[in-house]
Chimera marker file (.cmm) of the C-alpha trace (Angstrom):
<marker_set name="trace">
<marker id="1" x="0.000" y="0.000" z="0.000" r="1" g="1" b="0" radius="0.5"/>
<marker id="2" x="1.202" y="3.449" z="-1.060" r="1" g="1" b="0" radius="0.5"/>
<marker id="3" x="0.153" y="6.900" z="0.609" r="1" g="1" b="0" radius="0.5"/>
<marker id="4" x="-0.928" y="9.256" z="-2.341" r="1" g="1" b="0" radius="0.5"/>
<marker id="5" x="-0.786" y="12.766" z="-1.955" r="1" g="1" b="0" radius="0.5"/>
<marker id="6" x="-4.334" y="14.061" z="-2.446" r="1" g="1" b="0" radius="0.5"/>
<marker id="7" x="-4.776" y="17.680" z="-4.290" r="1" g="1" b="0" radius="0.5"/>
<marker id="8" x="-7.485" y="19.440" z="-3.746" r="1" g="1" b="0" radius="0.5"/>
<marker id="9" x="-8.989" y="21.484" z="-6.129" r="1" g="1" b="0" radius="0.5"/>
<marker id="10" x="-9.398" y="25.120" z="-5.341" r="1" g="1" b="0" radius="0.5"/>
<marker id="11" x="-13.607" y="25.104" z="-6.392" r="1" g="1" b="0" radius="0.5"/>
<marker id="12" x="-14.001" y="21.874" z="-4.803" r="1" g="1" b="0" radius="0.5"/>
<marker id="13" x="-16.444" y="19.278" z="-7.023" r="1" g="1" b="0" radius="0.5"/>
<marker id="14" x="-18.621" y="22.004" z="-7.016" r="1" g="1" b="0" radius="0.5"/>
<marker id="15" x="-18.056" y="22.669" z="-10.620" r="1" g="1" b="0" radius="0.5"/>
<marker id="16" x="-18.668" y="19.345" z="-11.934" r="1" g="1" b="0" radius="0.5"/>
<marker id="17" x="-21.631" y="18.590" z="-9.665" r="1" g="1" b="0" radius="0.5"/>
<marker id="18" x="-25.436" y="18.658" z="-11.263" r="1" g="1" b="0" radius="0.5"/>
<marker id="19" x="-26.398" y="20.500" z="-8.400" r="1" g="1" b="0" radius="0.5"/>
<marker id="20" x="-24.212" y="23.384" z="-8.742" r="1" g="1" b="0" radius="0.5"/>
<marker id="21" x="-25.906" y="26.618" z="-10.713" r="1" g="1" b="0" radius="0.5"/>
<marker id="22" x="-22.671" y="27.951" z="-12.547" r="1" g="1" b="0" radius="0.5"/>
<marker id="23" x="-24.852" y="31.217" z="-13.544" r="1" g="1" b="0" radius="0.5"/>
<marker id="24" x="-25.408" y="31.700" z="-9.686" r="1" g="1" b="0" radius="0.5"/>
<marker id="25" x="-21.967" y="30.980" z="-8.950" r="1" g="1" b="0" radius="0.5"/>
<marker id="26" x="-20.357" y="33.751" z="-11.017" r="1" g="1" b="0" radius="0.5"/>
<marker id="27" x="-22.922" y="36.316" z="-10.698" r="1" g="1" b="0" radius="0.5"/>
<marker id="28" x="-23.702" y="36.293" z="-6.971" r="1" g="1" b="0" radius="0.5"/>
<marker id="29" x="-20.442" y="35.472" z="-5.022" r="1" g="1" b="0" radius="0.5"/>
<marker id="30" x="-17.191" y="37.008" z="-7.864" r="1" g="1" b="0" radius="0.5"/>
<marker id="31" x="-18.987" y="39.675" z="-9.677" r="1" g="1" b="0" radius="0.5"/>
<marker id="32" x="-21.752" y="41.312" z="-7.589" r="1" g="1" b="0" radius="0.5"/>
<marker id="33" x="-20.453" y="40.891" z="-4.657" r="1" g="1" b="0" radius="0.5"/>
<marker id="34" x="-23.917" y="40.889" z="-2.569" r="1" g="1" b="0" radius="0.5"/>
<marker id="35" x="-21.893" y="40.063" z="0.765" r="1" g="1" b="0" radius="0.5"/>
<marker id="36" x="-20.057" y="43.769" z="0.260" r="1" g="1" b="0" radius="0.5"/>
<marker id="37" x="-23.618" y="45.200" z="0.617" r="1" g="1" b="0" radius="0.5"/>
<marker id="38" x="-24.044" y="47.375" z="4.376" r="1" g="1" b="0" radius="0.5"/>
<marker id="39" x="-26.463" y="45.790" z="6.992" r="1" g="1" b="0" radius="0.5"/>
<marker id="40" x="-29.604" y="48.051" z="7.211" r="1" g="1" b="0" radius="0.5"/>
<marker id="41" x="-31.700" y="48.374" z="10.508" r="1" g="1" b="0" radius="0.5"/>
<marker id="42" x="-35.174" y="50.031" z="10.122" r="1" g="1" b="0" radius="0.5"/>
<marker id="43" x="-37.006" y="50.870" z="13.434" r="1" g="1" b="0" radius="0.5"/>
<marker id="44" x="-40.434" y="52.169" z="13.456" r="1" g="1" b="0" radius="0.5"/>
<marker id="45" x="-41.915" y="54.312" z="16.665" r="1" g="1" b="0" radius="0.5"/>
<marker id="46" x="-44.784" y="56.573" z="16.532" r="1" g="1" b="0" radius="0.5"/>
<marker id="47" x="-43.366" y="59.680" z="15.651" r="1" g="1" b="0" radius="0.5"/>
<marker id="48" x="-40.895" y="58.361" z="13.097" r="1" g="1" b="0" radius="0.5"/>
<marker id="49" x="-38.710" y="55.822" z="11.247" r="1" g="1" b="0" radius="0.5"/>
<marker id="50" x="-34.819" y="55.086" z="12.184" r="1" g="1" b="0" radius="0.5"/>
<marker id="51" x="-32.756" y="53.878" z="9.760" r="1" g="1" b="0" radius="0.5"/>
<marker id="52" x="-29.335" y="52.745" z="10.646" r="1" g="1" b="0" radius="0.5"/>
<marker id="53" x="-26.607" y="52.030" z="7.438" r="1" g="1" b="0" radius="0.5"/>
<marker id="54" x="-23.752" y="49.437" z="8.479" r="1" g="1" b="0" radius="0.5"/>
<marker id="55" x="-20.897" y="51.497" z="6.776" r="1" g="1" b="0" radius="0.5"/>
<marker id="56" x="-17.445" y="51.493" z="8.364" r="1" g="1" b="0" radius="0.5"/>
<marker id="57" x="-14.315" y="52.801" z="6.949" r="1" g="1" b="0" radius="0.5"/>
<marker id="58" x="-15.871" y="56.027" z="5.010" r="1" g="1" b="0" radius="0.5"/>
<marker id="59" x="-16.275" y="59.796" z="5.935" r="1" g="1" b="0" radius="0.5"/>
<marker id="60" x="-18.943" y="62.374" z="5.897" r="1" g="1" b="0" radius="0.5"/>
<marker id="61" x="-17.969" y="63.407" z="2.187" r="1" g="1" b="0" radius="0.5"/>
<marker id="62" x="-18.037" y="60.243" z="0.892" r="1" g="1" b="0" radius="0.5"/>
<marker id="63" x="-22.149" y="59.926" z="0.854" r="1" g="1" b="0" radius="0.5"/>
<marker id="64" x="-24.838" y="60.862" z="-1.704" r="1" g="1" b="0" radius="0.5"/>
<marker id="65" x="-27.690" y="60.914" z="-0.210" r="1" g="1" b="0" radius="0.5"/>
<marker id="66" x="-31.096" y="61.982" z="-2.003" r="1" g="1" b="0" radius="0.5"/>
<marker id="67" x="-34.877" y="61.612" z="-2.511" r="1" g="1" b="0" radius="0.5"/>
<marker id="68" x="-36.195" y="60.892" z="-5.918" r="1" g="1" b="0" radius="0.5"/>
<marker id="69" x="-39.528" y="59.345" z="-6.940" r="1" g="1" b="0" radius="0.5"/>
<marker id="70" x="-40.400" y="58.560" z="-2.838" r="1" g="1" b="0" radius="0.5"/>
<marker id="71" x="-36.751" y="56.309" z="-3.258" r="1" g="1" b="0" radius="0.5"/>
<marker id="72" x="-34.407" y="57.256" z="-0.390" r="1" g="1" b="0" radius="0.5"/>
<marker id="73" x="-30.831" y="56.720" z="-2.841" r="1" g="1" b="0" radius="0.5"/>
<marker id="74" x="-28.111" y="56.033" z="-0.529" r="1" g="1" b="0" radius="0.5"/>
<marker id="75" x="-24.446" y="55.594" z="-2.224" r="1" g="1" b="0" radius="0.5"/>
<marker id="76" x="-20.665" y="55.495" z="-1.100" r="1" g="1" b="0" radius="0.5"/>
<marker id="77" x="-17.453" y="55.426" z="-2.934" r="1" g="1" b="0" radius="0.5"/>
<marker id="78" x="-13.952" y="55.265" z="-1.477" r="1" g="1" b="0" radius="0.5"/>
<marker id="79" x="-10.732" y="55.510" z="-2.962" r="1" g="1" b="0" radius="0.5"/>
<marker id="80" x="-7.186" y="55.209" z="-2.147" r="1" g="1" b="0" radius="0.5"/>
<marker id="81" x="-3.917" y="54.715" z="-2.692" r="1" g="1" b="0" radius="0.5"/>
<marker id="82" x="0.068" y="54.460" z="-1.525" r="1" g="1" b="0" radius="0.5"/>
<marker id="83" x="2.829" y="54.420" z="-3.189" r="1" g="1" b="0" radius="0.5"/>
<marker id="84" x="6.490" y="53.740" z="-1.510" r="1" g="1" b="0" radius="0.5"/>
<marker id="85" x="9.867" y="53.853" z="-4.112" r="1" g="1" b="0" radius="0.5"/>
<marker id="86" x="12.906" y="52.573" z="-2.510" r="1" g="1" b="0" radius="0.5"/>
<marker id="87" x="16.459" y="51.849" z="-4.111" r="1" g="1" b="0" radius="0.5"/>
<marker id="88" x="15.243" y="48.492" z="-5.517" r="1" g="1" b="0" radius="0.5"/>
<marker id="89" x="11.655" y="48.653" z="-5.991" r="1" g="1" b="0" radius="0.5"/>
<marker id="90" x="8.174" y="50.504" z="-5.908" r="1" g="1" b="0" radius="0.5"/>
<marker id="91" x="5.320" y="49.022" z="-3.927" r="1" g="1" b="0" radius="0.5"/>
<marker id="92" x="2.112" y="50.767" z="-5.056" r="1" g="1" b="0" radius="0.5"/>
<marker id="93" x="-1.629" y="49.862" z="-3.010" r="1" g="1" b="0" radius="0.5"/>
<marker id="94" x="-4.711" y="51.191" z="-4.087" r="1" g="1" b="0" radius="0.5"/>
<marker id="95" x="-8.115" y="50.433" z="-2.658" r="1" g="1" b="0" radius="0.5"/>
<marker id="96" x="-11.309" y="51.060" z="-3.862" r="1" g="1" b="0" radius="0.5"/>
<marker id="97" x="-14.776" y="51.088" z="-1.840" r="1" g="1" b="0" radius="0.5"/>
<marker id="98" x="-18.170" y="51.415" z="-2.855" r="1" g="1" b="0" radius="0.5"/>
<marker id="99" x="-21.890" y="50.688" z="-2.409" r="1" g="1" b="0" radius="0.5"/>
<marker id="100" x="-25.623" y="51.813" z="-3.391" r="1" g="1" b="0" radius="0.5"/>
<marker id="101" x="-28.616" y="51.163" z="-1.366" r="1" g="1" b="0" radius="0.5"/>
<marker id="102" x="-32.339" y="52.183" z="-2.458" r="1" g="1" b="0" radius="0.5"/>
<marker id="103" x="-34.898" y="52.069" z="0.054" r="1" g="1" b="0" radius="0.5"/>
<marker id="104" x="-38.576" y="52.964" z="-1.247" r="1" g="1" b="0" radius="0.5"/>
<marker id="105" x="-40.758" y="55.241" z="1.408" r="1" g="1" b="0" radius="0.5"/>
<marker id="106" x="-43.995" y="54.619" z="3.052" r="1" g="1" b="0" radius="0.5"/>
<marker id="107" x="-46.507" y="57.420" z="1.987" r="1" g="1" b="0" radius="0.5"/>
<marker id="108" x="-46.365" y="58.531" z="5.381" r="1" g="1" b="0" radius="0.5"/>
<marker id="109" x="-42.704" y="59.621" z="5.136" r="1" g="1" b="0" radius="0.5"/>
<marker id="110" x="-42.083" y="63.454" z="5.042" r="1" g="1" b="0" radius="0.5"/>
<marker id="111" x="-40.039" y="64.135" z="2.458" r="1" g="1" b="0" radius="0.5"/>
<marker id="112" x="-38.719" y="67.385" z="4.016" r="1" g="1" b="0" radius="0.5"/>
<marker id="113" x="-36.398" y="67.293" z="7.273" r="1" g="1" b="0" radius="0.5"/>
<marker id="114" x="-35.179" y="64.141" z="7.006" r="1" g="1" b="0" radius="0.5"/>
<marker id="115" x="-31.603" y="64.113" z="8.890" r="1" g="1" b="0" radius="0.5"/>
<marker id="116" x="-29.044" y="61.933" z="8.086" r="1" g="1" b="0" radius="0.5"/>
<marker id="117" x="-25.870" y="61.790" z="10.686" r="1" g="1" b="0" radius="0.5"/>
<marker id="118" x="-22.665" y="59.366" z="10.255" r="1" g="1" b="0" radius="0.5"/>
<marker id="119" x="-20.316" y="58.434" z="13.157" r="1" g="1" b="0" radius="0.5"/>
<marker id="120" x="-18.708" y="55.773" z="14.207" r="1" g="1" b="0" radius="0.5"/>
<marker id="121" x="-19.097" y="53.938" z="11.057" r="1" g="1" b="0" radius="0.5"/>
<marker id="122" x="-22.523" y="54.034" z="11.357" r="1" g="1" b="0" radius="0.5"/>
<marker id="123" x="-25.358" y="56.529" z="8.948" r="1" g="1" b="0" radius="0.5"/>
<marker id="124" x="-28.578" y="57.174" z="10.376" r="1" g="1" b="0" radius="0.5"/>
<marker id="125" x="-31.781" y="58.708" z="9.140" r="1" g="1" b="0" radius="0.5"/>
<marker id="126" x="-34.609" y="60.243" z="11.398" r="1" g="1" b="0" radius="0.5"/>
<marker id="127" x="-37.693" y="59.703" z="8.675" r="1" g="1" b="0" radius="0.5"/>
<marker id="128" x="-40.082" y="61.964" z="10.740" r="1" g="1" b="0" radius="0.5"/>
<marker id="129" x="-44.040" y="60.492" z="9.863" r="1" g="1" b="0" radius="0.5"/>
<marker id="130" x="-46.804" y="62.810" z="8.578" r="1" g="1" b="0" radius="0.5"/>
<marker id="131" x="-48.894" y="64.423" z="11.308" r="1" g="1" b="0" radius="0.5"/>
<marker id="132" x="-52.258" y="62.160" z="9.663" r="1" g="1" b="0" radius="0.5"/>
<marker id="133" x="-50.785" y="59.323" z="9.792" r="1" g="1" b="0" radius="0.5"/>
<marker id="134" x="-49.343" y="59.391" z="13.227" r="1" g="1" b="0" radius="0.5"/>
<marker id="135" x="-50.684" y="56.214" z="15.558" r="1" g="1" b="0" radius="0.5"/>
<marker id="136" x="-54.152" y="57.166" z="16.491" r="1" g="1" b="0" radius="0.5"/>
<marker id="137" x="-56.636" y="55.539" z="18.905" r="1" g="1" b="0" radius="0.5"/>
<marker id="138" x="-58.168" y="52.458" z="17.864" r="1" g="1" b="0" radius="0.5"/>
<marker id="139" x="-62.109" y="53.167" z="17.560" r="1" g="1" b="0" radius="0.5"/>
<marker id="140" x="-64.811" y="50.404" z="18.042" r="1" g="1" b="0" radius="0.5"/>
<marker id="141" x="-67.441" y="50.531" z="15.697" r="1" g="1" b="0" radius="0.5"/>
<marker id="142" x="-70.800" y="49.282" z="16.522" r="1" g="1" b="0" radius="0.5"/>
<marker id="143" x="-71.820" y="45.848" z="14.380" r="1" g="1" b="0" radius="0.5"/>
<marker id="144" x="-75.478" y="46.444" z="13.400" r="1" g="1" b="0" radius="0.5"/>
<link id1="1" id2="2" r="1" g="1" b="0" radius="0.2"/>
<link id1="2" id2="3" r="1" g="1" b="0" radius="0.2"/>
<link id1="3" id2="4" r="1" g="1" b="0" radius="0.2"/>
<link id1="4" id2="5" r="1" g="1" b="0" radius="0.2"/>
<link id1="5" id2="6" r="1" g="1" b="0" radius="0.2"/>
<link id1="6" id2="7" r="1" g="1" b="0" radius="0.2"/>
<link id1="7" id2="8" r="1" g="1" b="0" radius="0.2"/>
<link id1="8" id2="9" r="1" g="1" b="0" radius="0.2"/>
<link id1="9" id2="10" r="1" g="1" b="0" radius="0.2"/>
<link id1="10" id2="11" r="1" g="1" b="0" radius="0.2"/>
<link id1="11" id2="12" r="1" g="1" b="0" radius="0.2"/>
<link id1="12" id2="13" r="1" g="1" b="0" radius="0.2"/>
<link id1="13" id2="14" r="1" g="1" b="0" radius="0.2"/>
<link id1="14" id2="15" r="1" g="1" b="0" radius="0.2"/>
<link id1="15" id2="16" r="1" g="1" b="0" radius="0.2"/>
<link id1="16" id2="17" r="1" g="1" b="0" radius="0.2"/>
<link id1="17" id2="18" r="1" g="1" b="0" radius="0.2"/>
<link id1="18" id2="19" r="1" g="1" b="0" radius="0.2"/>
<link id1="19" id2="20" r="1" g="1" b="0" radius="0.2"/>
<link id1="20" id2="21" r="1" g="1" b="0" radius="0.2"/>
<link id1="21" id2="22" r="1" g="1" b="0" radius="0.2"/>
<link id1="22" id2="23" r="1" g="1" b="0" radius="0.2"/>
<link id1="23" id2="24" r="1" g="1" b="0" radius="0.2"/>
<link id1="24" id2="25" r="1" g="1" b="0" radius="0.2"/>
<link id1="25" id2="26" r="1" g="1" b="0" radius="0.2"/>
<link id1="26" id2="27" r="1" g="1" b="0" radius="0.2"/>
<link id1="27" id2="28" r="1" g="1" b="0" radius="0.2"/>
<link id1="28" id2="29" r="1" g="1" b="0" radius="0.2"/>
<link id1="29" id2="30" r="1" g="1" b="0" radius="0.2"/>
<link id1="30" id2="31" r="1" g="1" b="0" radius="0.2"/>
<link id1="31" id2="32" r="1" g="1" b="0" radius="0.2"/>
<link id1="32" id2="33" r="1" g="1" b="0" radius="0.2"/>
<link id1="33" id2="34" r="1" g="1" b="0" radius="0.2"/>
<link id1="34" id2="35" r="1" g="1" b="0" radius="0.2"/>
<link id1="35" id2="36" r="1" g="1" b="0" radius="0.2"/>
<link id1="36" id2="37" r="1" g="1" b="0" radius="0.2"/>
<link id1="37" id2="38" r="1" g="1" b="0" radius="0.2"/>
<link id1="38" id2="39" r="1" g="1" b="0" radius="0.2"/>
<link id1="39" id2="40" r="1" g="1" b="0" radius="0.2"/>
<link id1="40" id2="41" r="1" g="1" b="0" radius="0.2"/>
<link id1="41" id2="42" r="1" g="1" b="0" radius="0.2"/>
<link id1="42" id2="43" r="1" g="1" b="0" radius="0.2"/>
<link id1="43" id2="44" r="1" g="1" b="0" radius="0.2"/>
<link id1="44" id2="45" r="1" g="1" b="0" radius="0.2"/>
<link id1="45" id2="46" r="1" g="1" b="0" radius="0.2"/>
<link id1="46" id2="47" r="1" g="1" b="0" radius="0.2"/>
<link id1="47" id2="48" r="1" g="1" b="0" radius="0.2"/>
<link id1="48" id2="49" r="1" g="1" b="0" radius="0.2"/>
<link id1="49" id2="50" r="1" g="1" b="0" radius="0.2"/>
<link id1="50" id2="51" r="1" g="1" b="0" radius="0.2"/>
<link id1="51" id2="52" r="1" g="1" b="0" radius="0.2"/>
<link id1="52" id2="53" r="1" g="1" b="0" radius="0.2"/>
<link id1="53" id2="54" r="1" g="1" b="0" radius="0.2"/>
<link id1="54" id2="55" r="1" g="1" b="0" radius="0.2"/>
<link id1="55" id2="56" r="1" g="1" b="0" radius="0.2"/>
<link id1="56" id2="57" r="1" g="1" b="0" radius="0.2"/>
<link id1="57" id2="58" r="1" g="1" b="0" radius="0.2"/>
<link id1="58" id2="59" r="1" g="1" b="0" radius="0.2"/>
<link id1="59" id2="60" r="1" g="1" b="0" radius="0.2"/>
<link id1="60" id2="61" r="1" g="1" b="0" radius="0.2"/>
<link id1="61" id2="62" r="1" g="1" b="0" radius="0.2"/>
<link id1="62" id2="63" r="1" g="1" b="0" radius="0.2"/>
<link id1="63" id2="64" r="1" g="1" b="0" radius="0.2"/>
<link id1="64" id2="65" r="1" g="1" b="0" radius="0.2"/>
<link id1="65" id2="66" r="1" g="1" b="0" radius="0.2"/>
<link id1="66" id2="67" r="1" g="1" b="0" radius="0.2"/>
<link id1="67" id2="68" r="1" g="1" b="0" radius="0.2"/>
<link id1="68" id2="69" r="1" g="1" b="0" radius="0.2"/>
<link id1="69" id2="70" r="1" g="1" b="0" radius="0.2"/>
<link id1="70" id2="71" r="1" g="1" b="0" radius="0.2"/>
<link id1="71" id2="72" r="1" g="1" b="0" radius="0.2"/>
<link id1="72" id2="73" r="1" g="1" b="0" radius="0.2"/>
<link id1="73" id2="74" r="1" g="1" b="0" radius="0.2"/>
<link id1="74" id2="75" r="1" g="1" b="0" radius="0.2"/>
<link id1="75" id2="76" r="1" g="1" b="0" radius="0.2"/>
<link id1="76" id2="77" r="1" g="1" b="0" radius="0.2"/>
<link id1="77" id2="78" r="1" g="1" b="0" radius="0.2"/>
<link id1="78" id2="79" r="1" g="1" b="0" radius="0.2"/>
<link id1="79" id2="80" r="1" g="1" b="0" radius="0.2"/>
<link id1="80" id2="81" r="1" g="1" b="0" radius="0.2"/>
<link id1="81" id2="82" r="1" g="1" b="0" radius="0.2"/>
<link id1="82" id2="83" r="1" g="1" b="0" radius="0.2"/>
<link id1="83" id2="84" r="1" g="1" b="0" radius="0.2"/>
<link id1="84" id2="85" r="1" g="1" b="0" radius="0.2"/>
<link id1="85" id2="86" r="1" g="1" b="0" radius="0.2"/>
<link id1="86" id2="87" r="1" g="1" b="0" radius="0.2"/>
<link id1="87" id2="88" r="1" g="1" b="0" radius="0.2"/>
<link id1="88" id2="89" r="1" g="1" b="0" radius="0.2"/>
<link id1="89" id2="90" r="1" g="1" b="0" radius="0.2"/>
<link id1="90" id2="91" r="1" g="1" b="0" radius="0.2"/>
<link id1="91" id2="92" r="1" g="1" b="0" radius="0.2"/>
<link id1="92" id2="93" r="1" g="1" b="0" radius="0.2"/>
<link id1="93" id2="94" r="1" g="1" b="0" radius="0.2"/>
<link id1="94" id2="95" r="1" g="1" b="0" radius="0.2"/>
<link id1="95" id2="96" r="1" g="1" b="0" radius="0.2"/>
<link id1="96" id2="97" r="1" g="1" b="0" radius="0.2"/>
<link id1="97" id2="98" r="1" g="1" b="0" radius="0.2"/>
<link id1="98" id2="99" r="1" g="1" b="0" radius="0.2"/>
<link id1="99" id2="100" r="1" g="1" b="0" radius="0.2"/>
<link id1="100" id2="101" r="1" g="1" b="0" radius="0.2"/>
<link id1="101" id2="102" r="1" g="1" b="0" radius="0.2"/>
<link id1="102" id2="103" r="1" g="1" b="0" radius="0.2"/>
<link id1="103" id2="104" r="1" g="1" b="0" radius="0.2"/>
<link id1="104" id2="105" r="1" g="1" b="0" radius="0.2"/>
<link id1="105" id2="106" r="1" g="1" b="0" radius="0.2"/>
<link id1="106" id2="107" r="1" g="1" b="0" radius="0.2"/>
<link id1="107" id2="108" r="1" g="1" b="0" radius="0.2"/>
<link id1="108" id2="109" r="1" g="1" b="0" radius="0.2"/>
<link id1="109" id2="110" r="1" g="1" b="0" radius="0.2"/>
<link id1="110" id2="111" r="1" g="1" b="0" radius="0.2"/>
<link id1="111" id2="112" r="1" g="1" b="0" radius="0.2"/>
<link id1="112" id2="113" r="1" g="1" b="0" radius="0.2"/>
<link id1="113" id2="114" r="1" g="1" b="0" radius="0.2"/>
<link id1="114" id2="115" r="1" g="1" b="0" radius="0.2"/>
<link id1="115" id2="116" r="1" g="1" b="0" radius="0.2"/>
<link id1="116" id2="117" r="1" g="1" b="0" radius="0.2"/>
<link id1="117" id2="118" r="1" g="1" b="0" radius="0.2"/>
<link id1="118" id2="119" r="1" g="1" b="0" radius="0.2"/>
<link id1="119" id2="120" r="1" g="1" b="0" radius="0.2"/>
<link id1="120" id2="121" r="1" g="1" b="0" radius="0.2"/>
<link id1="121" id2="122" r="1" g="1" b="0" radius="0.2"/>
<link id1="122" id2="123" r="1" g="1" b="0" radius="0.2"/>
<link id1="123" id2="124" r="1" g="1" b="0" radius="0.2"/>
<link id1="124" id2="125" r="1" g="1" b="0" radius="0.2"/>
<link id1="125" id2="126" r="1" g="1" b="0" radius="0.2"/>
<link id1="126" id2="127" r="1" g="1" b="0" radius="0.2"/>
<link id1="127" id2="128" r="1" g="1" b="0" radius="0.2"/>
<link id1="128" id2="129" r="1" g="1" b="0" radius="0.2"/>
<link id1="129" id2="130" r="1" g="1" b="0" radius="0.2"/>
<link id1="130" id2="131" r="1" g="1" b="0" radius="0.2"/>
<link id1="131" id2="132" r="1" g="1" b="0" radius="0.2"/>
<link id1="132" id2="133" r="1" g="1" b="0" radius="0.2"/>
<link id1="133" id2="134" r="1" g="1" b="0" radius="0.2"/>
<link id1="134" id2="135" r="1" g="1" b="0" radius="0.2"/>
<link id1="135" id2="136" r="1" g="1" b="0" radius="0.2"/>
<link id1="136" id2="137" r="1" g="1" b="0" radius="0.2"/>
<link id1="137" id2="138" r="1" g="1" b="0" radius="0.2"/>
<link id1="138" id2="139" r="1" g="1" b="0" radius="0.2"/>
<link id1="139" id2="140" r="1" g="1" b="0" radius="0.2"/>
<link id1="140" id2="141" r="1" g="1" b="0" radius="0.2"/>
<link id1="141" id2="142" r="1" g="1" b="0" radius="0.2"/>
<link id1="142" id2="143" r="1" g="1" b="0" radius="0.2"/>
<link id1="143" id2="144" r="1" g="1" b="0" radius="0.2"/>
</marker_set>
């Protein structure tokens, strides 16, 4: 009996297997790169909606943020780079951030004084809710 080193492939037998969607493959984990995409948190009280954006590593002037068509359009791009020259070489690092998020509004959003406020890595809206709308009493209505 011999011992055989074993070499394993770096995709696994996922490639050859008839379960495995190639399409799916490609497009969701090397190209779009959904796992890149910030955590969201949306809390709703009676006055308002919170929204809290997962997005560490940018500044302040790195955001877009607007209002179009009852969309809130959220969006982020980073770049940078380094570059080092020494006697024998040149190391050069560049790095290169960036997302969009669209959230579509509830009618009883007010489009007007929304605040938006980034620290810590974290962006956060205050979606204040239309005075009509606001949690009202329940009322019983009589069954005739």
């Amino acid at each position: 009996m011999s011992l055989v080193k074993f070499k394993r492939k770096p995709w696994g037998n996922l490639i050859t297997s008839d379960f495995f969607d190639n399409d799916d493959f490609f497009e969701n984990r090397l190209w779009k790169k959904k796992m890149d995409e910030p955590a969201l948190n949306v809390k709703e009280t009676d006055e308002a909606f919170e929204v809290e954006l997962a997005a560490p590593g940018f500044s302040k002037k790195d955001f877009e943020v607007t209002i179009n068509d009852d969309c809130l359009n959220i969006s982020a791009e980073k770049s940078d780079s380094k570059e080092e020259k020494e006697e024998n070489y040149t190391r050069r690092e560049f790095s290169y951030n960036s997302f969009e998020k669209r959230l579509q509004l509830p009618d009883s959003v007010k489009d007007e004084g929304i605040k938006a406020r980034y620290k810590d890595g974290i962006l956060s809206f205050n979606l204040m809710k239309k005075e009509e709308v606001k949690a009202q009493e329940p009322k019983l209505i009589e069954v005739l």
